[in-house]
C-alpha positions in Angstrom: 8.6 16.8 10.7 5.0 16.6 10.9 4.8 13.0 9.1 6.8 11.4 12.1 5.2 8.6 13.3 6.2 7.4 16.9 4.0 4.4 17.2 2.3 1.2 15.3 0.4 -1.0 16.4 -1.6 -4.0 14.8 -4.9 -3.8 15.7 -6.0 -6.7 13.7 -7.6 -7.9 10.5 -5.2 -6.2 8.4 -5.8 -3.2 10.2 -3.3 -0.9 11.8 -3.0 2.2 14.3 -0.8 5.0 13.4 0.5 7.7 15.8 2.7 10.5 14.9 4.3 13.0 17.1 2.1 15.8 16.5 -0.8 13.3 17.8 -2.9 12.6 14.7 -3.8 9.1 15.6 -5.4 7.0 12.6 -6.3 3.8 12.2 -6.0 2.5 8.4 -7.4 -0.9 6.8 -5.3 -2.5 4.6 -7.1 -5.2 3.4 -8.0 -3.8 0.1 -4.3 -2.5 -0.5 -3.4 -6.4 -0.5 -5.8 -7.7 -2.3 -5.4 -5.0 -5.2 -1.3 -5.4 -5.0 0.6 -8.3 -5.8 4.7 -9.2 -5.9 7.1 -10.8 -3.8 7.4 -8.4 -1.3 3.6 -7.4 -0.6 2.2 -11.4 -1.1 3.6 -12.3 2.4 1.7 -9.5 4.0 -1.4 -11.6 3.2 -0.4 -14.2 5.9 -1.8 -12.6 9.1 0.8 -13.1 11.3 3.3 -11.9 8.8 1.1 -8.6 8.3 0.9 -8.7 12.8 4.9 -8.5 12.5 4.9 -4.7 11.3 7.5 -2.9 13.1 8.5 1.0 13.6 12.1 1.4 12.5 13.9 4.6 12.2 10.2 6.3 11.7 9.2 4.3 9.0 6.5 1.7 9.0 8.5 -1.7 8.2 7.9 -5.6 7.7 10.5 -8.2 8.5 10.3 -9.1 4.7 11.7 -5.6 3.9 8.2 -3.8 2.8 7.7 -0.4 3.9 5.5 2.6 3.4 7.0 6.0 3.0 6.1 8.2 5.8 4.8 11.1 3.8 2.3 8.6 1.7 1.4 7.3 5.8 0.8 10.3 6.7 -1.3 11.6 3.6 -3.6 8.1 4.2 -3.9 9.0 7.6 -5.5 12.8 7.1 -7.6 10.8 4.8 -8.7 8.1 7.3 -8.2 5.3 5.0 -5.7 4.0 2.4 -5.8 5.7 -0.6 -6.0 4.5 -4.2 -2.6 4.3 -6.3 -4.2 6.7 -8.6 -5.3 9.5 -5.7 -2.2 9.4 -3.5 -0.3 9.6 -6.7 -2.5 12.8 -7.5 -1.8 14.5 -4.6 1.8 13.9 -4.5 1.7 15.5 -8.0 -0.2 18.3 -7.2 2.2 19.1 -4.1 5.3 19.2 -6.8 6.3 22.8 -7.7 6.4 23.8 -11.0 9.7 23.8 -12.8 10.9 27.0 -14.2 10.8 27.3 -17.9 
């Protein structure tokens, strides 16, 4: 699966390095992803140490407090080389839908 990623690693100020098994290595800032989201589950990120907790678990990029980023959406920020706007990851996933049959 070419989104697999086999190891995290916080890198500091909100910043973390991805590596997946086909050895795309990105690093990807998240500062501005917590600052534009909000909720229960991404507000603790903002602590630094909870952010520093990030973990790999069963491939997917996890927090103790249950937050986690879907592999594929990883993997699409990392071509990128930075995290990607709501509104352009949720483009590209659309475009990669096929079309239903009519």
């Amino acid at each position: 699966m070419r989104s697999s990623v086999v190891r995290i690693r916080d890198v500091g100020s909100y910043r973390l390095e991805v590596v997946y098994a086909d050895a795309l290595t990105a690093v990807l800032d998240f500062a501005i992803f917590l600052a534009e989201h909000a909720g229960p589950v991404v507000e603790p990120l903002r602590d630094g140490a909870t952010f520093s907790a990030v973990r790999l678990e069963d491939g997917v990029v996890t927090w103790p407090n249950g937050f986690d980023i879907c592999p594929d959406v990883l993997r699409f920020w990392s071509e990128q080389g930075r995290v990607c706007s709501d509104r352009e990851t949720d483009a590209h996933f659309e475009a990669q839908r096929p079309l239903s049959a009519s």
